[in-house]
N, C-alpha and C positions, 0 to 999 in steps of 0.2 A: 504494500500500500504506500504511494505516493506521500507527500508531505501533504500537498493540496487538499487530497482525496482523503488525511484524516483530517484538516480543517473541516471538510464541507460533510463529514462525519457527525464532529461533536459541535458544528452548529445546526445542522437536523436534529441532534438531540435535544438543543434548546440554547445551547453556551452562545452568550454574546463571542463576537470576535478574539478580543484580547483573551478572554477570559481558554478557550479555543487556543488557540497557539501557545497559551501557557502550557497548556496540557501537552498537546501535540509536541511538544520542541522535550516534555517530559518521557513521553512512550519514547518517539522517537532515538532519544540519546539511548534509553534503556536497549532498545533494540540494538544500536550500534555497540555497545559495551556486550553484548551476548548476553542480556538480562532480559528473555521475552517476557518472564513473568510479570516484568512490570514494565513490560511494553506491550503493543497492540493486542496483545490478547486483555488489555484493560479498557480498552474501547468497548469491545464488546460486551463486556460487565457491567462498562457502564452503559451500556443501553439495556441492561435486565437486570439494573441495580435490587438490590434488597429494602432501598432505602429511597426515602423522598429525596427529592433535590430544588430547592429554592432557586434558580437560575439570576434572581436578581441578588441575591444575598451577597454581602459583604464584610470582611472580615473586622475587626477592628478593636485596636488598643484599648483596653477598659482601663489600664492601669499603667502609670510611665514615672517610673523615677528613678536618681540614678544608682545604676545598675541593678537595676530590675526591673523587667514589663510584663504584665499581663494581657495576653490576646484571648479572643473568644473567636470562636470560627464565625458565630451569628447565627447557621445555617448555611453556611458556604460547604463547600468541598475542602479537604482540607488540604489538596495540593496547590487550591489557592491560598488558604490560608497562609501557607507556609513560604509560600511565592512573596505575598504580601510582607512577611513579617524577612525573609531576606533583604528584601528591599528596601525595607525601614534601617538594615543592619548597615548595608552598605551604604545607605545616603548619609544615616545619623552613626557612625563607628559611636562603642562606647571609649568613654577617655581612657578605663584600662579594660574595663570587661563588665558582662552583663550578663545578668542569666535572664532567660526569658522561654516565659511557661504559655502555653496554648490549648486551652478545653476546650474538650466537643470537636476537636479536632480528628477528621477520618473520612477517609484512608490519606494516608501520608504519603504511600509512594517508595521510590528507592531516593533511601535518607542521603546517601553520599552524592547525589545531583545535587541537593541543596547544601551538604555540608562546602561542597566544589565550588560553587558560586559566590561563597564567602570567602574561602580562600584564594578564589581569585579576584575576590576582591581586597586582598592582604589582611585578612583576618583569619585567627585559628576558631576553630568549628568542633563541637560535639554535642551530636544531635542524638536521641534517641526518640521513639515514641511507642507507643500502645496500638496492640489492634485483641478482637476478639480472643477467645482463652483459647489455644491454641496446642498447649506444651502443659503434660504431665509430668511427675515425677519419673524418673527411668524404671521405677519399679513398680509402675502401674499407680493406678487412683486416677481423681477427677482431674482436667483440663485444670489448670491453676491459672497460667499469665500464657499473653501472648506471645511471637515468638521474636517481638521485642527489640529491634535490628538496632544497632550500637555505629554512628557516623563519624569518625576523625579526619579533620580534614587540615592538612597545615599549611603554610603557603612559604614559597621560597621566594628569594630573588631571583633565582632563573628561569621564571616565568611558567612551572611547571608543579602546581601542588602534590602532596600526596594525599590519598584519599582510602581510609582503612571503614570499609563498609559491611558489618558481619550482623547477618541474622541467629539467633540461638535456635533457631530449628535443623534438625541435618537438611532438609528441605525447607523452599519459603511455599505459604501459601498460593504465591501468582504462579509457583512452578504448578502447583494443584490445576489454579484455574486453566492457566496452558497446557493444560493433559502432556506434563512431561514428568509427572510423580504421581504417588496414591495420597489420600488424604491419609491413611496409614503408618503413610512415613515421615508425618508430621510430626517429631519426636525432636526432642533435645540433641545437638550433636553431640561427637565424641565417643561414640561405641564406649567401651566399658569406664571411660571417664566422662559420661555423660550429663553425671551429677555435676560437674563444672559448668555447662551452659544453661542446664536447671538453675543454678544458684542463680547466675547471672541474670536470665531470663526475671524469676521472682525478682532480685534485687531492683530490676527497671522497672517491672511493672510496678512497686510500690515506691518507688523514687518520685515518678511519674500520679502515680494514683495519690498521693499525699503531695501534692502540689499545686494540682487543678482543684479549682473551688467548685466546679462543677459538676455533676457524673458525665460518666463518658469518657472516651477515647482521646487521649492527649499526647501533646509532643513537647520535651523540654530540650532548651540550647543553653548552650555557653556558648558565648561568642567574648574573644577577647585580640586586643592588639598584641602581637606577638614582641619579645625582648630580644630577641636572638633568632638567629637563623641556621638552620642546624642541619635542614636538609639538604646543603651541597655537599658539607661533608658526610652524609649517612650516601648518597648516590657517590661521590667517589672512594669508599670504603664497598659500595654494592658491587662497582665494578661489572656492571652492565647486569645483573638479577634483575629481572622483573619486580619492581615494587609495588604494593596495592593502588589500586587504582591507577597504572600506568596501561596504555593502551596496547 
């Protein structure tokens, strides 16, 4: 599918324009990085979404002080949300750093496009966020926390950030919806050290869930101006190793 072609996609589903290429410019990248789960097989979810969708809704700051803000999605989407509140990041940087929490905010997407956008806008990035219960203990019982995806993003002076994007499930959900896993295998990574991405997994879901004033699905960032710049010497120590988030 064309760029065009999911433009004129997700404005038959109702997206004003902007709002449309936000998304699109989102699948899309996901596509190019070999992440379909949270590419264009998300078009099509969102045309059989599970959930309403306010088309005019807007996201917006309830709470700004400094280093700290509170956003509420309103009723948005929350890859606008999250569009939204990058965009705040990069116009207003904070003077050293800011933490900044977002309720009601969902589906979030692949966190490392947005942690990416702040980094390249020379700020460091760590995103997490919540979705549905997802991930049990490894030894059976109920669904606990979602599978909770953890974004680092740094940014260097050579024009090239790094970008450490890891979900706690051995599979993400979008793999599910892209019929390229079972919902079965929606388990904690780690084979017999499994209980590490469990912990992890709970640890964000209530990092996240004890932060938003609201129920519901949330995304919390730090964002901060970096002190140092570290990643040209970790890339000529890698000595050409593929590093996360390198293409």
């Amino acid at each position: 599918m064309r760029e065009y072609e999911v433009l004129e996609t997700l404005q038959g589903l109702g997206f004003g324009e902007a709002d449309a290429r936000t998304l699109a410019d989102h699948f899309l990248d996901a596509e190019r990085r070999g992440k379909t789960g949270h590419g264009l097989s998300r078009v099509e979810w969102l045309a059989t979404r599970p959930f309403e969708l306010d088309f005019s809704a807007r996201p917006r700051c309830v709470l700004d002080e400094p280093g700290y803000q509170r956003w509420d999605a309103n009723g948005a989407l929350g890859y606008l949300t999250l569009a939204a509140i990058v965009e705040a990041q990069r116009a207003e940087p904070p003077q050293h750093a800011r933490l900044v929490v977002a309720q009601r905010s969902f589906p979030t997407g692949m966190l490392g496009y947005w942690a990416r956008k702040l980094a390249e806008g020379g700020l460091v990035a760590a995103l997490t966020a919540t979705s549905p219960a997802r991930l049990g203990h490894p030894d059976g019982g109920p669904k606990l926390a979602g599978t909770n995806p953890l974004a680092i993003a740094i940014p260097s002076s050579d024009g090239e950030p790094l970008v450490s994007d890891v979900s706690m499930g051995r599979v993400t959900y979008g793999e599910v919806l892209a019929g390229e896993a079972d919902e079965d295998e929606l388990v904690p990574f780690g084979g017999e050290h499994a209980h590490k991405a469990f912990a992890l997994a709970v640890g964000l879901q209530l990092l996240v869930d004890s932060l938003v004033a609201e129920s519901g699905h949330g995304a919390v960032l730090l964002v901060a101006k970096p002190e140092a710049d570290p990643l040209r010497a970790l890339r000529a120590r890698a000595d050409g190793v593929r590093l996360p988030g390198d293409r």
